[in-house]
C-alpha positions in Angstrom: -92.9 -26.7 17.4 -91.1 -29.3 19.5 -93.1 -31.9 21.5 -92.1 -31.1 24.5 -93.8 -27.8 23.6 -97.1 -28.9 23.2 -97.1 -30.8 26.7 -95.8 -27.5 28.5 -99.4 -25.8 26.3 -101.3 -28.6 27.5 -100.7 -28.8 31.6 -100.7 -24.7 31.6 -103.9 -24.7 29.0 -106.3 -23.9 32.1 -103.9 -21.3 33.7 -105.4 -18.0 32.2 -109.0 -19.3 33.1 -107.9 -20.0 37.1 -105.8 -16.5 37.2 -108.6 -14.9 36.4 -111.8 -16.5 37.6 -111.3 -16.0 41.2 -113.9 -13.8 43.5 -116.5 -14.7 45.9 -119.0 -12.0 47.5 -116.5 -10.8 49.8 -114.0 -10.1 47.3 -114.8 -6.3 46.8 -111.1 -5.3 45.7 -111.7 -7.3 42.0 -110.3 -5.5 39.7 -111.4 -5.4 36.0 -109.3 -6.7 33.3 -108.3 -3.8 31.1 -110.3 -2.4 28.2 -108.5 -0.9 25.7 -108.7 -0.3 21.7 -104.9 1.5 22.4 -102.3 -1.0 22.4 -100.3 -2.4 25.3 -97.1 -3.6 26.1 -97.3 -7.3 26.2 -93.8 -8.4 25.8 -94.6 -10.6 22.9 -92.7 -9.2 20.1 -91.9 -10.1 16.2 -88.5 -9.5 17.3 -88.4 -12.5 19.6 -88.5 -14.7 16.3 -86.1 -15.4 13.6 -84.7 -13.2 11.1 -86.5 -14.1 8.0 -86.5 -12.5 4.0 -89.4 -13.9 2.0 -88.3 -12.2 -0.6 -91.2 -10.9 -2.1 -92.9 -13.9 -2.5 -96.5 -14.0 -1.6 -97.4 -16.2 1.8 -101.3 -17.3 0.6 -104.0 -18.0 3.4 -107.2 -19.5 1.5 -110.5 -18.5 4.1 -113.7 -20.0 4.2 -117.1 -17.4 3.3 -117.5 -15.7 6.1 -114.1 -15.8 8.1 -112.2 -13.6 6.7 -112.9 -10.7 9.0 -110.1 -10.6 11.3 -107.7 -11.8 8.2 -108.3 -9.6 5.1 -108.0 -5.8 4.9 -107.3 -4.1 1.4 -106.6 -1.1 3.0 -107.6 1.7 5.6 -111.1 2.7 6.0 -111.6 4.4 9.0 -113.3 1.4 10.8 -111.7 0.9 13.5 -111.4 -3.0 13.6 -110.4 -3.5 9.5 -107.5 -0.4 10.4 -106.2 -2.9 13.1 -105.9 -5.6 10.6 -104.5 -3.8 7.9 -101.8 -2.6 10.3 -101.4 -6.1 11.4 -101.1 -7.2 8.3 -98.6 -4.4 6.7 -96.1 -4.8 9.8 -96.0 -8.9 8.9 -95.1 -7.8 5.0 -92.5 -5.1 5.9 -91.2 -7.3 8.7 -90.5 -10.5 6.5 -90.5 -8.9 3.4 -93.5 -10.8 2.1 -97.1 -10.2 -0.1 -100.1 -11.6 1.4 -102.4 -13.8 -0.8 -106.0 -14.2 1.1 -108.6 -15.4 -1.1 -111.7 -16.1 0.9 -114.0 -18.8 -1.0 -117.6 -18.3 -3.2 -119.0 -20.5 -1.0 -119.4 -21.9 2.6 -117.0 -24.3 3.7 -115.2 -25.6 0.5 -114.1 -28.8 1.5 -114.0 -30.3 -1.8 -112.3 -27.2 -3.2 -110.0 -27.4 -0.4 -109.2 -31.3 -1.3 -108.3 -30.4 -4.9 -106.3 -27.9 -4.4 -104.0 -30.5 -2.5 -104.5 -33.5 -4.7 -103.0 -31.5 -7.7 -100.3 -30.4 -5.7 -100.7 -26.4 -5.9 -98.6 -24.7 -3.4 -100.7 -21.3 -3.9 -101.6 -21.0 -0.5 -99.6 -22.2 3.0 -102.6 -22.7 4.9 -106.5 -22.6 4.8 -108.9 -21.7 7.4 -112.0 -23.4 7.4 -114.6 -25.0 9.7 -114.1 -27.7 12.4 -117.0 -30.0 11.3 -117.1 -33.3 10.8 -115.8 -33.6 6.8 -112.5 -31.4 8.1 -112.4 -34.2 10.7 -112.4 -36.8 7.3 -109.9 -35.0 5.3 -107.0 -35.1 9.1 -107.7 -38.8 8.6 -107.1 -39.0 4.8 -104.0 -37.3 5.1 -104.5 -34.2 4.0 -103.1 -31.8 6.5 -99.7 -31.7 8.3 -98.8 -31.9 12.0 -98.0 -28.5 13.4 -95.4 -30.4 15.8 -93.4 -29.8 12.4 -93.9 -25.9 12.8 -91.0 -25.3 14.8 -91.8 -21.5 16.0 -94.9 -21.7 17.5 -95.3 -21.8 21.0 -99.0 -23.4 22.4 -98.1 -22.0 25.7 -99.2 -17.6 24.9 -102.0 -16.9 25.9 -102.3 -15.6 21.8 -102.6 -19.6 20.8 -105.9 -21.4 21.9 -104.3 -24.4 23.4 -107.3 -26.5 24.4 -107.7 -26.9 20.9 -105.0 -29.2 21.0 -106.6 -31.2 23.3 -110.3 -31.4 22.1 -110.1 -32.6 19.0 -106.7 -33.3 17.7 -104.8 -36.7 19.6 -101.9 -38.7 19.7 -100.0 -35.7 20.5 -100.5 -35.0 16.9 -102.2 -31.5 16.1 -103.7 -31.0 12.5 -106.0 -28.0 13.0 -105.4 -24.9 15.5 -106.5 -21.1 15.9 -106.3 -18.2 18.4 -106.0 -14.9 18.1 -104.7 -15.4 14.6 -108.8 -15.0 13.7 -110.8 -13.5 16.1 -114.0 -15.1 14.2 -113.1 -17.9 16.4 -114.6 -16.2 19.2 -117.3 -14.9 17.8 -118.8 -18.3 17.6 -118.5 -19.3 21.3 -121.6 -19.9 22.8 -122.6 -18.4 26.3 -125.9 -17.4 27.6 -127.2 -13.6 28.0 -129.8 -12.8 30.6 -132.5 -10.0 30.4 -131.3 -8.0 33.6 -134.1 -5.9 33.6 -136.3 -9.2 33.7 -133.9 -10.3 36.4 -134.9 -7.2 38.9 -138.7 -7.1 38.1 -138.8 -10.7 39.4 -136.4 -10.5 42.2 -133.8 -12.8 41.1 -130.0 -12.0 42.0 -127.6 -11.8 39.2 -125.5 -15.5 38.7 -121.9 -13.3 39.0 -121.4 -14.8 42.4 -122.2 -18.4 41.5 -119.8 -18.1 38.6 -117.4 -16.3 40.2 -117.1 -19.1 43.0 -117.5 -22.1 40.5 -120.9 -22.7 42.0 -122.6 -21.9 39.1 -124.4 -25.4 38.5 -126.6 -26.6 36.5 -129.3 -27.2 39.2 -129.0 -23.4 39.9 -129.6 -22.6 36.8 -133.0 -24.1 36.0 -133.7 -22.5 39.7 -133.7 -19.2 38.1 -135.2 -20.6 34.5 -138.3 -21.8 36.7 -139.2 -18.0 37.5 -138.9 -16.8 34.3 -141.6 -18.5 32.7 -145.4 -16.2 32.3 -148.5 -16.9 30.5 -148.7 -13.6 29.0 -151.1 -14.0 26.4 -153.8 -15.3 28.9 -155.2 -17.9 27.1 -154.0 -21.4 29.4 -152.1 -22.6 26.6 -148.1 -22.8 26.4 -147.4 -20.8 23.5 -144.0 -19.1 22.1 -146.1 -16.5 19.9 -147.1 -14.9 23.3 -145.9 -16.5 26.3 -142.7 -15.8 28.4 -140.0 -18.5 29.0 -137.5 -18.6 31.3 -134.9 -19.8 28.6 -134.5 -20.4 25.0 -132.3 -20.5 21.8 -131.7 -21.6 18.5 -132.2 -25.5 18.7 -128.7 -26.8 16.3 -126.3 -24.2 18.4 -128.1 -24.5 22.0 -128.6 -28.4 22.2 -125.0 -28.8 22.3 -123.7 -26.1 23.8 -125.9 -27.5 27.1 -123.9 -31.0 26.5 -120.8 -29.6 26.1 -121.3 -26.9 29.5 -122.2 -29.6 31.6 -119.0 -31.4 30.8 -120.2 -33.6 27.9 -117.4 -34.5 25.9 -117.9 -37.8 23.5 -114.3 -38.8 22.9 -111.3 -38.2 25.2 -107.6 -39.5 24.9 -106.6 -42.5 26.7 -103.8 -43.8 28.8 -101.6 -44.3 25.6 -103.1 -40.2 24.5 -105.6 -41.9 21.7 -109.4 -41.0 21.1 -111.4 -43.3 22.6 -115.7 -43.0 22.8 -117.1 -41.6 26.4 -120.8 -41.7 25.6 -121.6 -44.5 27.2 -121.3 -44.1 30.7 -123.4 -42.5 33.9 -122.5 -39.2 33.8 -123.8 -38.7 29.8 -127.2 -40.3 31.5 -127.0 -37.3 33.8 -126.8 -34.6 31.6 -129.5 -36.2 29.3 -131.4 -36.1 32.4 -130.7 -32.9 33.2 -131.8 -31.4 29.6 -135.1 -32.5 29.9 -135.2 -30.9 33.2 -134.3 -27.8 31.5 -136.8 -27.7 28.7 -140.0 -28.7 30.5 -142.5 -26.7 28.6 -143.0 -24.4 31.2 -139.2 -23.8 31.9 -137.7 -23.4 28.3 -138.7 -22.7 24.3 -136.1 -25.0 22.2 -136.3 -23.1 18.9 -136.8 -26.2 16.1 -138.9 -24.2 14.4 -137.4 -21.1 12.2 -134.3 -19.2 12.9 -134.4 -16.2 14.8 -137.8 -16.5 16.5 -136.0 -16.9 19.6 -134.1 -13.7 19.0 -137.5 -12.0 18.6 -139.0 -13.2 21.5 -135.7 -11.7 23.3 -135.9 -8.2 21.4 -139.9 -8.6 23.1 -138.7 -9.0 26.9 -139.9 -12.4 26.6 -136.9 -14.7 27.3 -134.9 -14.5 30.7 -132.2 -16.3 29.8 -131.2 -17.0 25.9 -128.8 -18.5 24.6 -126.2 -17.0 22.1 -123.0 -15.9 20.3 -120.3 -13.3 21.9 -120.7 -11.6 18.9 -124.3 -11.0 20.1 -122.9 -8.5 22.7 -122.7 -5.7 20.3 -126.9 -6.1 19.2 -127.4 -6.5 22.9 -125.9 -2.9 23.0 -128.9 -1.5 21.0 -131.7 -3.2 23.0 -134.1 -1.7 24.9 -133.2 -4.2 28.1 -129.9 -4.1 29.4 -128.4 -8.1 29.2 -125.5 -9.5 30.9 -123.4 -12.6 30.2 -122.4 -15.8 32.0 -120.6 -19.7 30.6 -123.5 -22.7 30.3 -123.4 -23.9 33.8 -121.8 -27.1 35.0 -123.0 -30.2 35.8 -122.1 -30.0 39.5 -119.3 -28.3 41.3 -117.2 -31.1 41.3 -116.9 -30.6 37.6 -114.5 -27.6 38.5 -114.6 -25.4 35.5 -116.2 -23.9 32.5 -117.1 -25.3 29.3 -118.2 -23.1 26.2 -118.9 -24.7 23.2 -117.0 -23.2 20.1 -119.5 -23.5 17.5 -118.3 -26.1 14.8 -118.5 -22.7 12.4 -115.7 -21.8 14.2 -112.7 -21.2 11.9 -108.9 -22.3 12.4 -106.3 -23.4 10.1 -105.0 -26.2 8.8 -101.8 -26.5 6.9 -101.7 -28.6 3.2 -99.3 -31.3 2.7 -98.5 -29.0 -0.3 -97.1 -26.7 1.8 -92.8 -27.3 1.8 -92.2 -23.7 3.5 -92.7 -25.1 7.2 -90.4 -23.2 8.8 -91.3 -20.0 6.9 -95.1 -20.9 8.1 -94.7 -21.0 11.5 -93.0 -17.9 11.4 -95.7 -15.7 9.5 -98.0 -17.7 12.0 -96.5 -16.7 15.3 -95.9 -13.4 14.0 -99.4 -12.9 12.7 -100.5 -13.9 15.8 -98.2 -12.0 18.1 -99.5 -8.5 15.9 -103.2 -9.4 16.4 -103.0 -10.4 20.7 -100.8 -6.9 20.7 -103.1 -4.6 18.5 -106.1 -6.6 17.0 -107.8 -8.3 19.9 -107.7 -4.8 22.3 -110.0 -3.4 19.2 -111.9 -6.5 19.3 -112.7 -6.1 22.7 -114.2 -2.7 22.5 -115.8 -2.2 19.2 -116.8 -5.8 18.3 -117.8 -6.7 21.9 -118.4 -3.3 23.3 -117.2 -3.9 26.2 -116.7 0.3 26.7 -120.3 -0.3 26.9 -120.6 -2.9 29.3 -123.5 -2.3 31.9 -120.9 -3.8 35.0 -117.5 -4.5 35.2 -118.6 -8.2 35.4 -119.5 -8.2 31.8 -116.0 -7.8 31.2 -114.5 -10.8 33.6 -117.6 -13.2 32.1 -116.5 -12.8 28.4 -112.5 -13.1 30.0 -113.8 -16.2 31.4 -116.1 -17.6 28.4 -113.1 -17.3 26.2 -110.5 -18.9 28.4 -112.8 -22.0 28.4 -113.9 -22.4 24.8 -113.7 -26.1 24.1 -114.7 -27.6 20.7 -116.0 -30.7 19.8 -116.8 -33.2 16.0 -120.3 -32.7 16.5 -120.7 -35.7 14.4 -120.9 -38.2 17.4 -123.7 -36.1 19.8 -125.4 -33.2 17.7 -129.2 -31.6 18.0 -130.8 -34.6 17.0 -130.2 -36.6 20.4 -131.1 -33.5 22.4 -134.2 -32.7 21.1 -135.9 -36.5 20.7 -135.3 -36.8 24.5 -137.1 -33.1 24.7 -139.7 -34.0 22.7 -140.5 -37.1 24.1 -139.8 -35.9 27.6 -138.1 -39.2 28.5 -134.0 -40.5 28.3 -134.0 -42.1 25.2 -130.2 -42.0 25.1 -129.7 -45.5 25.7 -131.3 -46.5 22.8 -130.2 -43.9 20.4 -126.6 -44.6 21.3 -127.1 -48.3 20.8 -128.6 -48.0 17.3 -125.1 -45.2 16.4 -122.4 -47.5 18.5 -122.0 -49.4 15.4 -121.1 -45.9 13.8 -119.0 -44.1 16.7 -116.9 -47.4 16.8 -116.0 -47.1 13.2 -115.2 -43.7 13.4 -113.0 -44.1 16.3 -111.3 -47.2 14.8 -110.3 -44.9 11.7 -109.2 -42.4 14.6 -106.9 -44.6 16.4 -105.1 -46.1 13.4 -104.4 -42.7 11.8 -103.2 -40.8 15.2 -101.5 -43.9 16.6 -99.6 -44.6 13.1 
């Protein structure tokens, strides 16, 4: 992909989220975006890009445990979703006259498997998908991976290409790791927050559509409605998860910074010459740290430390107004005896302006191997693949993994639109849990302490940074 390119991606990387995050309570002609496991006419078509004959020869994607949902399909099975991506798939082989390697790994994010692979030079596979956590981060910086400015066909600017990406945690104008619609288990990982709409009614409280809806939806509002939510149940005096009800609550390493990250936390951003540079240290982290501890006052919130899932029980009970959780929660949602709706973390304050939603650091996108000497070829099969899965993968998506045919309101729909347009990720190796819940527990902003005791740390990380993406 050229440079210029990526600079068109980046200033038109917030477009789909303003087009269609407009409404206010007057606006009663909103239309729903449409719905659809039958495909559509986009206009983005395989024949748009270059003639190409693999000749047989097998194009290999290497997949992390676990993410090879939206990439691997043997064949047909009736399921609606693995049909989609077998189709996908086949039309990419016929098309280019190619065999498809996937291999997904034995075991959770093979890093070190990854890393031989390259070192003894085996060109087996032209890409690997894998996690976005802080060892990936390592590998970019040992030189690893190569810059997708050398894939000359893709184009950051569809709306099939998650452009922020090359924004949040690639620099330099250099991008070494990228996804979209190429994997949909991207977005299964994107944190939002589900409400209890049944809870919502019994005490009174309005639905937040509005407040998102007219970027009003603050952080301050927010624990307004968390406040309510919050009963001693069990009658005994005493604060209790077994058998109280809170007004908020979630697992503790996914929901401590997915609250950061909505209220506009973001630990390093590019400077004037486009290279990482730490913002930690400054008022408005103090804010948000304040802020948390607002949040989880005993009586408002339950930050789950203690074993996975409890949270999730306590939501299956009726006991949790607002929880936080997955997009690929809406589907167990569907089965519960409350009817829940979805809305983005909140911002800070309105002047922040939009959305952030944390994409888990589980959340898979590619990476392409020095090894790899088939550029060109690569960013074809990637386009394409990613052309056939925005076309016919992501409308099945929509509907059977998200069940959004089984929304409970129309707004369902436009929250999840808008919860995906604003995905932003994040190496959760400078501001993780740990932070969050020591200024919980101690009910006091210990930041400034805790980041004096890391600086040390962050500095040496971003020193590495700057020398490898300003080289």
């Amino acid at each position: 992909m050229k440079r210029i390119a990526l600079l068109l991606a980046l200033l038109l990387a917030l477009t789909p989220v303003l087009a269609s995050c407009t409404g206010s309570e007057d606006d009663t002609t909103r239309e729903a975006p449409s719905v659809s496991t039958e495909a559509t006419d986009t206009g983005f078509s395989l024949d748009t890009l270059p003639e190409l004959d693999f000749d047989k020869k097998e194009f290999g994607i290497f997949i992390d445990k676990g993410g090879a949902g939206y990439l691997i399909a043997e064949e047909e099975t009736g399921d609606l979703v693995t049909d989609a991506v077998f189709q996908r798939n086949l039309a990419i082989e016929e098309k280019f006259n190619l065999t498809f390697n996937m291999a997904e790994a034995e075991v959770n994010h093979p890093n070190a498997q990854i890393k031989n692979y390259i070192l003894a030079d085996d060109k087996t596979f032209h890409t690997f998908v894998n996690v976005v956590t802080s060892p990936m981060l390592n590998m970019v910086l040992e030189g690893y991976f190569v810059d997708w400015n050398e894939l000359e066909y893709l184009d950051y600017t569809k709306p099939y290409w998650n452009s922020r990406i090359a924004t949040d945690i690639n620099y330099g104008g250099k991008v070494y790791v990228m996804g979209g619609d190429l994997n949909l288990t991207t977005y299964n990982s994107t944190n939002c927050i589900m409400f209890n709409q049944n809870l919502f009614e019994d005490l009174g409280i309005d639905f937040p559509y509005d407040a998102v809806y007219n970027y009003t939806w603050t952080v301050d509002k927010f624990i307004e409605i968390i406040k309510q939510g919050y009963s001693d149940l069990d009658g005994n005096t005493e604060i209790s998860y077994e058998g109280d009800r809170f007004g908020f609550s979630g697992w503790s390493a996914e929901l401590c910074p997915a609250v950061y990250i909505g209220m506009g936390g973001k630990p390093v951003i590019n400077d004037e010459n486009n290279l990482p540079v730490l913002n930690l240290n400054n008022e408005r982290t103090v804010r948000i740290f304040d802020k948390i501890i607002e949040i989880f006052d005993n009586q408002n919130a339950f930050i789950n430390a203690k074993e996975y899932n409890i949270d999730k029980t306590m939501r299956n009970e009726g006991r949790i107004l607002m929880d936080d959780s997955f997009i690929s929660f809406l589907t167990v949602n569907r089965s519960s005896d409350f009817r829940f709706g979805v809305v983005p973390y909140p911002m800070l304050d309105e002047e922040q302006g939009e959305y952030n939603s944390r994409a888990a650091n589980i959340a898979h996108l590619c990476y392409i191997p020095t090894t790899n000497k088939e550029l060109e070829e690569t960013g074809i099969i990637l386009e394409a693949m990613s052309i056939e899965s925005y076309n016919n993968v992501r409308p099945v998506y929509y509907d059977v993994t998200l069940s959004l045919k089984e929304a409970p309101d129309t707004e369902t729909i436009d929250m999840v639109d808008m919860i995906l347009a604003s995905s932003t990720y994040m190496y959760e190796g400078f501001v993780d849990s740990s932070i969050v819940k020591q200024v919980v527990n101690n009910q006091t902003n210990t930041f400034s302490s805790w980041y004096a005791g890391n600086e040390p740390v962050f500095k040496k990380t971003i020193k590495k940074m700057v020398d490898f993406y300003g080289a």
